[in-house]
C-alpha positions in Angstrom: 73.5 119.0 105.3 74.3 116.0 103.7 73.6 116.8 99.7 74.4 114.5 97.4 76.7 115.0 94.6 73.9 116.1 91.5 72.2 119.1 94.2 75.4 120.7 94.7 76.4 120.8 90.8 72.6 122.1 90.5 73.8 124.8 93.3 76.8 125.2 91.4 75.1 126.2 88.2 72.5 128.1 90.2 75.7 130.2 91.7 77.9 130.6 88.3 74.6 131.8 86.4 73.2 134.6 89.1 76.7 135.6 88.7 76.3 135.9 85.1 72.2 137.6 85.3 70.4 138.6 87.9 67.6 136.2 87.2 67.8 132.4 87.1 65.0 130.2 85.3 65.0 126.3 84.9 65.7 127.0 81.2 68.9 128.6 81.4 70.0 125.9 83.9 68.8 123.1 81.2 70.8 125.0 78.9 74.1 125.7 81.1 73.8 121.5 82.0 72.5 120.1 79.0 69.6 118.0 81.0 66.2 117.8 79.8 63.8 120.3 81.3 62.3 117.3 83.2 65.0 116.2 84.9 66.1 120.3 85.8 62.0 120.8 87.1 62.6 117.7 89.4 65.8 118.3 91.2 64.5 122.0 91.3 61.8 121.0 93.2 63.5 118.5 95.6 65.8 121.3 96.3 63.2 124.4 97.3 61.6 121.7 99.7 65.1 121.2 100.8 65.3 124.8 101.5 68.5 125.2 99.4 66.5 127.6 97.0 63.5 129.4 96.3 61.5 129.8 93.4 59.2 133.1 93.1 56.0 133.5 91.1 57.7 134.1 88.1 59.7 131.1 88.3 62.6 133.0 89.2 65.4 130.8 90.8 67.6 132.5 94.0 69.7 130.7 96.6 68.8 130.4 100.4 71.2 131.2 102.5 71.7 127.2 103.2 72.1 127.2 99.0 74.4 129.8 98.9 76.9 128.5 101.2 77.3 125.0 100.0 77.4 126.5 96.3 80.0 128.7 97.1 82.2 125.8 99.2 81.9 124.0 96.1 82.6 126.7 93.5 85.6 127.4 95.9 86.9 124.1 95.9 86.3 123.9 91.5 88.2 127.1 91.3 91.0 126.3 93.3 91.5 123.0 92.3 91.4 123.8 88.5 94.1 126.4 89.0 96.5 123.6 91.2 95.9 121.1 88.2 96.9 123.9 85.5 99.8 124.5 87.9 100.9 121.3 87.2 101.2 121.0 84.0 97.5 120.2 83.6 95.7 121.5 80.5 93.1 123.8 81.6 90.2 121.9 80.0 90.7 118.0 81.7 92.0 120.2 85.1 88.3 121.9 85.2 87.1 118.5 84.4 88.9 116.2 87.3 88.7 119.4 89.5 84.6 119.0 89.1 84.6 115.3 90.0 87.1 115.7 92.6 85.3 119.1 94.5 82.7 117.1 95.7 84.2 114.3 97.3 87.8 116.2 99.2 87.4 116.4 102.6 88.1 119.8 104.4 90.6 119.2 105.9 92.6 118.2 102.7 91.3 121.3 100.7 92.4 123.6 103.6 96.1 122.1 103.3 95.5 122.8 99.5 94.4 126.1 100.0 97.1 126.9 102.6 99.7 124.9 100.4 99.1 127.1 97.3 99.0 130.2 99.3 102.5 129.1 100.3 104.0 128.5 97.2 102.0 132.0 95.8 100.1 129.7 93.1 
């Protein structure tokens, strides 16, 4: 399961958007990235044949199970880190930023003692 940093903000976006609508194309993820519809259409692809996602006759884009679970690790970790930053003193648009760069390279162990840490002091 070793994904590199680009496939799980693709899993990410995948995750935010079916949250949004129930149905995912490539175009709403060029749209929600801002990457040309080459670049989405490639790392698309290398990720179905990774078996993060699936992509039906329609071009409709869903999650596997795999997908799911790394996207929602990472989502985890860009939620709760945003909200430690703004606890801080951070404003909330450079903590979403630095807590997007940082999600993907925290250990577990460090963003369980986070979690727990916030949890603690009721952030």
């Amino acid at each position: 399961m070793n994904l590199q940093e680009s496939g799980e903000m693709y899993l990410e976006t995948i995750l935010v958007l079916s949250e949004k609508k129930n149905d995912v194309r490539s175009i709403d993820i060029c749209e929600e990235m801002g990457f040309s519809k080459p670049s989405i259409s490639r790392a698309i692809h290398l990720l179905e044949d990774g078996g993060y996602l699936d992509i039906d006759n329609n071009g409709y884009i869903t999650l596997t199970d795999l997908g799911r679970e790394i996207a929602e690790k990472i989502y985890e970790r860009h939620k709760v880190l945003t909200a430690l930053f703004v606890a801080i003193g951070v404003d909330e648009e450079t903590a979403a930023e630095d807590a997007c760069r940082i999600e993907h390279v925290i250990s577990d162990k460090t963003f369980t003692a986070i979690k727990a840490h916030m949890k603690q002091q009721n952030m």
